[in-house]
C-alpha positions as CSV (number, residue, x, y, z in Angstrom):
1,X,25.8,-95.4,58.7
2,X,22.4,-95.2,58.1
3,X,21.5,-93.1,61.2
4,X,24.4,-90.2,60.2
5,X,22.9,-90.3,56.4
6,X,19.0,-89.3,58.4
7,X,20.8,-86.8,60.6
8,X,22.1,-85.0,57.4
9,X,19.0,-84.3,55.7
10,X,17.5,-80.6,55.4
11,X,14.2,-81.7,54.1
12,X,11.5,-84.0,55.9
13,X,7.9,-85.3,54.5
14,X,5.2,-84.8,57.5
15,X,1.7,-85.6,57.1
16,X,-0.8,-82.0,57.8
17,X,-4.3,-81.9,57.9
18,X,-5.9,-79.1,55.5
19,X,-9.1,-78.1,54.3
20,X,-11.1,-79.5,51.5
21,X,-13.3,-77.7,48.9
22,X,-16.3,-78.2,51.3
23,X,-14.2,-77.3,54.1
24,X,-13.5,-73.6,52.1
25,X,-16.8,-73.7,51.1
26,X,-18.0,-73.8,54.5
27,X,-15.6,-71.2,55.7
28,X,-17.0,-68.7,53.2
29,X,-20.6,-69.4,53.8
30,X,-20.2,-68.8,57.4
31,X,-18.4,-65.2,56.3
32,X,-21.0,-64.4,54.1
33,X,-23.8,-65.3,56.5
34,X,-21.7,-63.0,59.1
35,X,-21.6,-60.1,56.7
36,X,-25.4,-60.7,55.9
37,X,-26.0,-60.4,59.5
38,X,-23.9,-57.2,60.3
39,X,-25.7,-55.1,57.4
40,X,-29.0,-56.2,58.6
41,X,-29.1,-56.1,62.3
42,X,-26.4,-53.4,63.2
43,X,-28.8,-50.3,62.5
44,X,-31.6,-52.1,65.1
45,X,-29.1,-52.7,68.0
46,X,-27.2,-49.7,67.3
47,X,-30.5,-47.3,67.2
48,X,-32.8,-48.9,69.2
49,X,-36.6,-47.3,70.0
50,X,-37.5,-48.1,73.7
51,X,-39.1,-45.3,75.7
52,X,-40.3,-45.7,79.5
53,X,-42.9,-44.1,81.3
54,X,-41.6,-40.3,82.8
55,X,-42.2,-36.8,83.0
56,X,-38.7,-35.5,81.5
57,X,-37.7,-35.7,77.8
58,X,-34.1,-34.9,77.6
59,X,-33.0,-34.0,73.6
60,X,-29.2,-34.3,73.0
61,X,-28.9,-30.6,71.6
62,X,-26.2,-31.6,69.0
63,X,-29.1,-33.1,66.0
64,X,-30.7,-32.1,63.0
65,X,-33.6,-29.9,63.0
66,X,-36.1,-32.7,61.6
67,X,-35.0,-34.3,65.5
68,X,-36.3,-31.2,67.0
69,X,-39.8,-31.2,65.3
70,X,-39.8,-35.0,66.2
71,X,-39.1,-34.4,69.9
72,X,-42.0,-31.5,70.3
73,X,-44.1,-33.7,68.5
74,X,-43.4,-36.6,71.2
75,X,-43.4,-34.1,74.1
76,X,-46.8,-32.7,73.4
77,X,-47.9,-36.3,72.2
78,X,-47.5,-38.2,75.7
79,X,-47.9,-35.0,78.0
80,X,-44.4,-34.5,79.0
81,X,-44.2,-32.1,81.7
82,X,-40.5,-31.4,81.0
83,X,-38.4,-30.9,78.4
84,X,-34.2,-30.7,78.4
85,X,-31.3,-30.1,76.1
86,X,-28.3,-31.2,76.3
87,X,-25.0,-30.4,74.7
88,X,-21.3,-29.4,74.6
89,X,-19.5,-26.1,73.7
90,X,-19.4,-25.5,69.6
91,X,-16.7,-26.9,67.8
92,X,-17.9,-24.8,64.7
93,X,-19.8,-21.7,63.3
94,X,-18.9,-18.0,63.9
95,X,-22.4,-17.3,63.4
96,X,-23.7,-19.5,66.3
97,X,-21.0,-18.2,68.5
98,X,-23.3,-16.4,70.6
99,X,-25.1,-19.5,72.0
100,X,-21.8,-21.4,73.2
101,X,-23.5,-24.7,73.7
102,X,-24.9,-27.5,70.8
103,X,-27.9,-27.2,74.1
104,X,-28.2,-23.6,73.9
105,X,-28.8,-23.6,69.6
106,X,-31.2,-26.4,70.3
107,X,-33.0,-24.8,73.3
108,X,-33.3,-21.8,71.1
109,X,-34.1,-23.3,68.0
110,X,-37.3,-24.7,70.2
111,X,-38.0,-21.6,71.3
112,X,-38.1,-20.3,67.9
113,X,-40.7,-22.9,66.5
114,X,-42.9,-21.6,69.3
115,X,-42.2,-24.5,72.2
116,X,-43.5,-23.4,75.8
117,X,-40.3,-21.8,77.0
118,X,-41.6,-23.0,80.9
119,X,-41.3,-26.2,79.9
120,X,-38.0,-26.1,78.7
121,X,-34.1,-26.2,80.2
122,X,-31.0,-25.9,78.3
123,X,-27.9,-27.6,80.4
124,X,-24.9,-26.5,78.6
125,X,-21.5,-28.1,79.5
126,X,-18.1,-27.0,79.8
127,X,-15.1,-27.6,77.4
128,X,-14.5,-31.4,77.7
129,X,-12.6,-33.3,75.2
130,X,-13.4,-37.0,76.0
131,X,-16.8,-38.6,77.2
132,X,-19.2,-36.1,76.1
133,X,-22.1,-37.8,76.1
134,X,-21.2,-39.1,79.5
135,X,-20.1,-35.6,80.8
136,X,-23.6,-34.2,79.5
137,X,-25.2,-36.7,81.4
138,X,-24.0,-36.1,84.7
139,X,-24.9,-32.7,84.5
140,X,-28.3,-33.5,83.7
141,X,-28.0,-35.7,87.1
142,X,-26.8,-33.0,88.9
143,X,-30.0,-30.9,87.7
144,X,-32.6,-33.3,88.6
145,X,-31.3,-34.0,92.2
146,X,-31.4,-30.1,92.8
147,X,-34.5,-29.3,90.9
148,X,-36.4,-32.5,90.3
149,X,-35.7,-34.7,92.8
150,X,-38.2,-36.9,92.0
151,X,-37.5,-37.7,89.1
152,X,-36.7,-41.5,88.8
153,X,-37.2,-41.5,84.9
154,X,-36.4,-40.0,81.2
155,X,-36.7,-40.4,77.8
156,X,-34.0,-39.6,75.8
157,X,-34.1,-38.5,72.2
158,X,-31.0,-38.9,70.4
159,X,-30.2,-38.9,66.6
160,X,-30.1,-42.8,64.7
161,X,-27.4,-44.8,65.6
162,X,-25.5,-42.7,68.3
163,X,-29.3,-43.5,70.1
164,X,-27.6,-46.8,71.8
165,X,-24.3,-45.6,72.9
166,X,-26.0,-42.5,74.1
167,X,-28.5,-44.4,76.4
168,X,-25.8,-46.3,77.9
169,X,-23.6,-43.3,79.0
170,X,-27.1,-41.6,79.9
171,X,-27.6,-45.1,82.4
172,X,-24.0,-45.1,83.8
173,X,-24.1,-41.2,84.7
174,X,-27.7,-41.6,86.2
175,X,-27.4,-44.6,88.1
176,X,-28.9,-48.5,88.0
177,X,-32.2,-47.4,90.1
178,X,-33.0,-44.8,87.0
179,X,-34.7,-45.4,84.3
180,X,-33.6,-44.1,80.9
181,X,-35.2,-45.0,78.1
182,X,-34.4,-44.5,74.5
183,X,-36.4,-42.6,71.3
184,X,-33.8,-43.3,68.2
185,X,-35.3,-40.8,65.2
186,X,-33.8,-42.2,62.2
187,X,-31.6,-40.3,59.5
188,X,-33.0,-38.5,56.7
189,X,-30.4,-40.0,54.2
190,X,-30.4,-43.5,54.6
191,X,-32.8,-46.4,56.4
192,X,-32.3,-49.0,59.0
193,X,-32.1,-51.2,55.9
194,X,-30.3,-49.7,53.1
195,X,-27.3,-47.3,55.4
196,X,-24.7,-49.4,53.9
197,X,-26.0,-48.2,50.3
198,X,-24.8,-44.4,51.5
199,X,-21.1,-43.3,52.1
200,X,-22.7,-41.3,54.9
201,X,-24.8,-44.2,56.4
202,X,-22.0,-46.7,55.9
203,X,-19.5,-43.7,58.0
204,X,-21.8,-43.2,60.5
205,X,-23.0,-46.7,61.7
206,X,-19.6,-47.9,61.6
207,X,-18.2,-45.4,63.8
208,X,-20.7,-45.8,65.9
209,X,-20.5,-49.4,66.0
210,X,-17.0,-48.6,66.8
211,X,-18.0,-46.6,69.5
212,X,-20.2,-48.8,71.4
213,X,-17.9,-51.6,71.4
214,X,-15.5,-49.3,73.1
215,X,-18.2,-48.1,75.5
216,X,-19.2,-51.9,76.5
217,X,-15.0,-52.9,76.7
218,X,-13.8,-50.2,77.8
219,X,-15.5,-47.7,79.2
220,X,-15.4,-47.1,83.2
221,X,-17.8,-44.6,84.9
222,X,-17.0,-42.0,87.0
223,X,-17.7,-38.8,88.7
């Protein structure tokens, strides 16, 4: 009788294990200490500054003008002997229509500010609508095995925290025996310290974040 009275019933008292106050506590500590950590370090790994010894500095044409005055600065600075932009066809700008190519308004911008046009190369792209990083950096490849073979290193100068993504696509295209190293100039609107402060700093680094953990997941090279 017993047994059919247990069999009938539709509650049951089981014995869980769950989390004290400390237990919350230290739950919430370790979130804020993750949070503390992703405002403060995301901007460094994200936009790093590590140049190597070469001859070519490569400029991704698609930056703000304070980038360009950086980049002659550096050029003339450690006695560069080449200088390259790099871009994609423009997605915006009737007026600029003429130059086709974020390389082309950056080569011409150069020229412009007086840079030695001898010294400088604009490799323009076609219409691509993935990769574009990656499909500028193959063409740069293609470039320096026709005309500068010996090339074995670069410097690339890319705009804050696309500076990271940027160098790895630049490294896959190239190849494991080049060198590519990176010159991040930082934003004029917000820090390495404070971007979270600016809806602009905040949107950028978080895309590109988002970006680079696609690129290091995801991303496959190819020809």
């Amino acid at each position: 009788m017993a047994k059919s009275t247990k069999s009938l019933l539709v509650v049951s008292k089981r014995m869980r294990w769950g989390l004290t106050v400390w237990g919350w506590l230290a739950i919430l500590f370790i979130i804020v200490l993750a949070s503390f950590l992703l405002l403060t370090s995301t901007y460094g790994v994200l936009a790093p500054d590590q140049p190597v010894e070469a001859d070519v500095l490569v400029l991704e044409g698609a930056v703000p003008d304070y980038v360009l005055d950086s980049a002659v600065t550096e050029f003339y600075r450690n006695h560069y002997k080449l200088l390259i932009t790099t871009g994609t066809p423009l997605e915006w700008g009737h007026l600029l229509i003429e130059y086709g190519n974020t390389a082309n308004v950056a080569a011409s911008s150069l020229k412009r500010m007086g840079f030695d046009t001898t010294m400088l190369v604009a490799i323009a792209t076609n219409e691509i609508k993935n990769d574009r990083t990656y499909n500028s950096a193959l063409a740069l490849g293609s470039y320096l095995k026709i005309y500068h073979p010996e090339a074995r290193s670069i410097n690339l100068i890319s705009y804050g925290p696309h500076a990271r993504r940027s160098q790895m696509m630049f490294q896959s295209a190239l190849g494991k025996d080049f060198k590519v190293g990176i010159i991040s100039i930082q934003s004029f609107y917000y820090g390495k310290n404070d971007w979270y402060r600016s809806s602009k700093g905040f949107r950028e680094v978080m895309n590109e974040l988002l970006g680079y953990i696609f690129v290091k997941l995801f991303f496959v090279p190819y020809d």
